[in-house]
DODOFI-404640 format. One record per residue: residue number from 0; z, x, y of N, C-alpha, C in turn. Coordinates in steps of 0.02 Angstrom, whole numbers. Layout:
{site NUM {Z X Y} {Z X Y} {Z X Y}} ...
This chain:
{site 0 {-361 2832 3700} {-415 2868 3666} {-445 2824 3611}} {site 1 {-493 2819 3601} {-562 2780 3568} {-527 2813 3490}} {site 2 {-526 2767 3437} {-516 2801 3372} {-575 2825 3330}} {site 3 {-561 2859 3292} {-625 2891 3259} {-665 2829 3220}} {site 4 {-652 2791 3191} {-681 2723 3159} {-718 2684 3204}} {site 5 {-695 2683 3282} {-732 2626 3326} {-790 2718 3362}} {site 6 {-779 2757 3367} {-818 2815 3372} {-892 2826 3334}} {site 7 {-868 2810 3263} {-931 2804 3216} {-958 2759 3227}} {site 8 {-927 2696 3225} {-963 2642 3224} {-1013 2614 3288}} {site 9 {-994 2647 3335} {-1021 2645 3392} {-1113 2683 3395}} {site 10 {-1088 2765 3349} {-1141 2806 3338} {-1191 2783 3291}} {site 11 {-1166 2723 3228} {-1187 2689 3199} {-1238 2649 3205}} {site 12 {-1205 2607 3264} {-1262 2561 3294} {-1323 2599 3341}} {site 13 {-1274 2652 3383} {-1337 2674 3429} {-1401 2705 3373}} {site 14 {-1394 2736 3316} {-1453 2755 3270} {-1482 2690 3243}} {site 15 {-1450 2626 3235} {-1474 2573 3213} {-1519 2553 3253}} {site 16 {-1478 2540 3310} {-1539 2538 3385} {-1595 2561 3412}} {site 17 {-1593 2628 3360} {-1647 2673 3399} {-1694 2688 3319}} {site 18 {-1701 2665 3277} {-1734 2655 3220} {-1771 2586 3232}} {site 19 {-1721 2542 3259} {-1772 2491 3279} {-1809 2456 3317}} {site 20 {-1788 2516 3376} {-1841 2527 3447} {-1886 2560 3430}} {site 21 {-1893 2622 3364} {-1951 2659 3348} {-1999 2614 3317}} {site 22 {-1962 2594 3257} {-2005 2525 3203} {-2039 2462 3249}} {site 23 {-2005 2458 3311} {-2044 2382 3334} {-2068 2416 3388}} {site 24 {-2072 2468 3417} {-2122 2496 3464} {-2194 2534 3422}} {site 25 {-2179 2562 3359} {-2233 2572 3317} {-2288 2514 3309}} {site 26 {-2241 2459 3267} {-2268 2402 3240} {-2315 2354 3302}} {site 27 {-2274 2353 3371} {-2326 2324 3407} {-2387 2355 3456}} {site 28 {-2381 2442 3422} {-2424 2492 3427} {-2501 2460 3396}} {site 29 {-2487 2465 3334} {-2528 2457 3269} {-2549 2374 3305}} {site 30 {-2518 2343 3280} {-2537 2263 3314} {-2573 2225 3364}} {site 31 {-2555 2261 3447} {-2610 2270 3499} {-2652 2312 3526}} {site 32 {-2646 2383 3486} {-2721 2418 3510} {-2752 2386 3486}} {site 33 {-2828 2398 3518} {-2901 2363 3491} {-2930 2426 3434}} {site 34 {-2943 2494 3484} {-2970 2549 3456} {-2894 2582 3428}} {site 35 {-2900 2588 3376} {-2838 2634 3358} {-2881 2698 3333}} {site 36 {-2836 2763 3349} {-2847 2805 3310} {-2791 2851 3297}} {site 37 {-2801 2897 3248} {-2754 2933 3206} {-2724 2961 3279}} {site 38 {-2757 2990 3305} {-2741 3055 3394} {-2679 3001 3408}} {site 39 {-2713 2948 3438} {-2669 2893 3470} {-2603 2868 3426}} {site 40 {-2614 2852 3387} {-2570 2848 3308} {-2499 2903 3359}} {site 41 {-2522 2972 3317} {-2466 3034 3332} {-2447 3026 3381}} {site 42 {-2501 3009 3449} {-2450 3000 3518} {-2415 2974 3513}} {site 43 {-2414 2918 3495} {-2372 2868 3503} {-2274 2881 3462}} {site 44 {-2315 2909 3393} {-2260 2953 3365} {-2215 2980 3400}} {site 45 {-2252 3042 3422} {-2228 3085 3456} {-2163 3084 3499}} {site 46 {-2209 3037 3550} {-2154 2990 3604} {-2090 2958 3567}} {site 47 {-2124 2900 3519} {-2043 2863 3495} {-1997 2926 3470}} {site 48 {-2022 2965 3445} {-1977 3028 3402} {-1917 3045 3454}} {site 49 {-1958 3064 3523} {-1899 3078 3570} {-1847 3052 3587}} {site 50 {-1862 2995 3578} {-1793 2946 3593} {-1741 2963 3526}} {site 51 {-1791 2931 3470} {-1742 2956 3393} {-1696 3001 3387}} {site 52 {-1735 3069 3413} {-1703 3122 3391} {-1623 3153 3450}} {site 53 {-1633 3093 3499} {-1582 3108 3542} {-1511 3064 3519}} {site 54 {-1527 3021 3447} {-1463 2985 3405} {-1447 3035 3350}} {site 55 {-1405 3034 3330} {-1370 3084 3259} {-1404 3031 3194}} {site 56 {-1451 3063 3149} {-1452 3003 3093} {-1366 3025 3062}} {site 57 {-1350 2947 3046} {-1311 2931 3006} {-1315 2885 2956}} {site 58 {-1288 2886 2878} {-1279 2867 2821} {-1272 2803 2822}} {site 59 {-1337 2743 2795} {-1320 2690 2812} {-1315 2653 2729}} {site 60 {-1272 2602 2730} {-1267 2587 2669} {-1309 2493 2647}} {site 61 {-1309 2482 2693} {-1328 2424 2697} {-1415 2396 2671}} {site 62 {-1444 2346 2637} {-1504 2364 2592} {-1566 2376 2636}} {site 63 {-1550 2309 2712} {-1608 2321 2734} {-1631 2371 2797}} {site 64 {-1552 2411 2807} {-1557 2451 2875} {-1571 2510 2813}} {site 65 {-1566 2518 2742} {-1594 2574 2731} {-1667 2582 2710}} {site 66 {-1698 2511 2691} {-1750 2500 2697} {-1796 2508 2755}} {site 67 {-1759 2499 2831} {-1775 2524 2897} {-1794 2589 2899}} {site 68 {-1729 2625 2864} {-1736 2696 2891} {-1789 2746 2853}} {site 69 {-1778 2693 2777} {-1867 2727 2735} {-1923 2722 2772}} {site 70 {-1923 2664 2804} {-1991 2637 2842} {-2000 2680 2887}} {site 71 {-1965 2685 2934} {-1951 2740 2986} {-2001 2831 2971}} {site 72 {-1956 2846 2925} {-1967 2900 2878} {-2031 2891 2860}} {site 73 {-2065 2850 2832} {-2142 2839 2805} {-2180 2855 2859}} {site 74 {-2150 2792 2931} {-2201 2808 2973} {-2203 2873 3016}} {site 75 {-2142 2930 3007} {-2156 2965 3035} {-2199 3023 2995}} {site 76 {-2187 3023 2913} {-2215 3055 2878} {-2303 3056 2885}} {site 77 {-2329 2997 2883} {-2404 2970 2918} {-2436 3038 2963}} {site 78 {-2380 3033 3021} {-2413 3084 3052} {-2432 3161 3037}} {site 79 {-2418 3176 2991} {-2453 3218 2942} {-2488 3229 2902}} {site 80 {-2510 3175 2882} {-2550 3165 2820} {-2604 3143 2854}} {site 81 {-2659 3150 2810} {-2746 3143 2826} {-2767 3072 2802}} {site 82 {-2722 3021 2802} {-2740 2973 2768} {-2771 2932 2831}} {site 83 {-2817 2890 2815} {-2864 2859 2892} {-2815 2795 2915}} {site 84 {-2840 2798 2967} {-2763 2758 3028} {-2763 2685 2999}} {site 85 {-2836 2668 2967} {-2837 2599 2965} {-2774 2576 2904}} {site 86 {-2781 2621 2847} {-2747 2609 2777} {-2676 2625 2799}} {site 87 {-2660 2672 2863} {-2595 2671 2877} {-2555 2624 2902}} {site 88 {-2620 2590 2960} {-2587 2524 2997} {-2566 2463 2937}} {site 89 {-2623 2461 2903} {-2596 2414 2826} {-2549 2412 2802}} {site 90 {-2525 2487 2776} {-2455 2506 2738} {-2397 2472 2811}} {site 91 {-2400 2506 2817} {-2346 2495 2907} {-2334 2434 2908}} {site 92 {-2386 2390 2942} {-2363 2308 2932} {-2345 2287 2882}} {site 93 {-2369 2302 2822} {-2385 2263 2772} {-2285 2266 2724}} {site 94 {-2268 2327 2757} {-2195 2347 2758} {-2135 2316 2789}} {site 95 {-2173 2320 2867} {-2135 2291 2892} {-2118 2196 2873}} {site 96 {-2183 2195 2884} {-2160 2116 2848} {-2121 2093 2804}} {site 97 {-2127 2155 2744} {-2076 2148 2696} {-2008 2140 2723}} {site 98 {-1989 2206 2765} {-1936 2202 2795} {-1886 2109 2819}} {site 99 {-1963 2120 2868} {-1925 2042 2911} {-1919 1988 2855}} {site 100 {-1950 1997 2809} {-1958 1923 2736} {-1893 1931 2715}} {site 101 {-1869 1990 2701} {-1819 1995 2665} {-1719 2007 2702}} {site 102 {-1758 2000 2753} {-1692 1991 2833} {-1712 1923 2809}} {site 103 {-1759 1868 2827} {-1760 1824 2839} {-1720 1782 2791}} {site 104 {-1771 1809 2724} {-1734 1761 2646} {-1658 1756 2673}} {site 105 {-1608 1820 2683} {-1540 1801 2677} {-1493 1770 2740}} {site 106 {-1561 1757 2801} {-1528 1694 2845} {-1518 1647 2837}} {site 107 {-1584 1606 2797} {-1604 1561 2785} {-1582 1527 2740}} {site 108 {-1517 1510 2704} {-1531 1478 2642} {-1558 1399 2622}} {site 109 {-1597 1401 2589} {-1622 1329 2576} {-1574 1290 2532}} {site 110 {-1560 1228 2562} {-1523 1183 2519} {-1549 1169 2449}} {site 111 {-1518 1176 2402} {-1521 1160 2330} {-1555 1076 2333}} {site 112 {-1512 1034 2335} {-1524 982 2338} {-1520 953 2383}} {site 113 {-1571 961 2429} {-1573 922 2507} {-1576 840 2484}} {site 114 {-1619 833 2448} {-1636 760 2454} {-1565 720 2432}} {site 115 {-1506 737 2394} {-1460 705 2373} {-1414 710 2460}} {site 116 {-1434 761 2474} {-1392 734 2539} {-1376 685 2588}} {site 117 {-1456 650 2581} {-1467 600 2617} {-1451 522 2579}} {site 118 {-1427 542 2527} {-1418 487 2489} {-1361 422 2510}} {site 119 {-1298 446 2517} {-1250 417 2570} {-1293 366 2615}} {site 120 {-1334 382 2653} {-1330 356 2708} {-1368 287 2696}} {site 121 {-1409 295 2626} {-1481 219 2601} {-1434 148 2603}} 
């Protein structure tokens, strides 16, 4: 029998998974329509929602999967509000990017002193 720790963690990922099948099926929503509109916008909502709502949200502690799950939350909040699709698609990317900048910053680290590295070898 499966223990309760590898149980959660399992349920863990599947909401992780499915926050960021919503966020990158949104985002390349917004990105390749030509004509966007608000109607189209909510469809599209609508749809990712179904998948969402078939994961349990669970409590994430981590900075940028909770930054995900705000984003998430924003964009589903959108679909209620009267605000025009264009200023939404703005916010949305303009978020998400943040997102990926700030995944990215902590892959990436840049060497302090690259150039002394190469020093050895003159």
């Amino acid at each position: 029998m499966a223990s309760q720790k590898a149980i959660d963690n399992a349920m863990r990922l599947r909401y992780i998974r499915a926050l960021e099948r919503f966020h990158k099926g949104i985002v390349s929503y917004l990105s390749t329509t030509s004509n966007i509109s608000k109607e189209g916008y909510d469809k599209k909502i609508e749809n990712s929602l179904k998948v969402l709502q078939r994961v349990d949200e669970i409590s994430l502690y981590k900075g940028e999967l909770q930054d995900l799950q705000k984003l998430v939350k924003k964009i589903i909040s959108y679909k209620e509000s009267d605000k025009d699709i264009v200023d939404i698609k703005e916010e949305i990317l303009y978020e998400s990017n943040q997102l990926e900048k700030s995944k990215n910053a902590r892959r990436y680290k840049k060497d302090k002193h690259s150039s002394s590295k190469f020093e050895e070898w003159e």
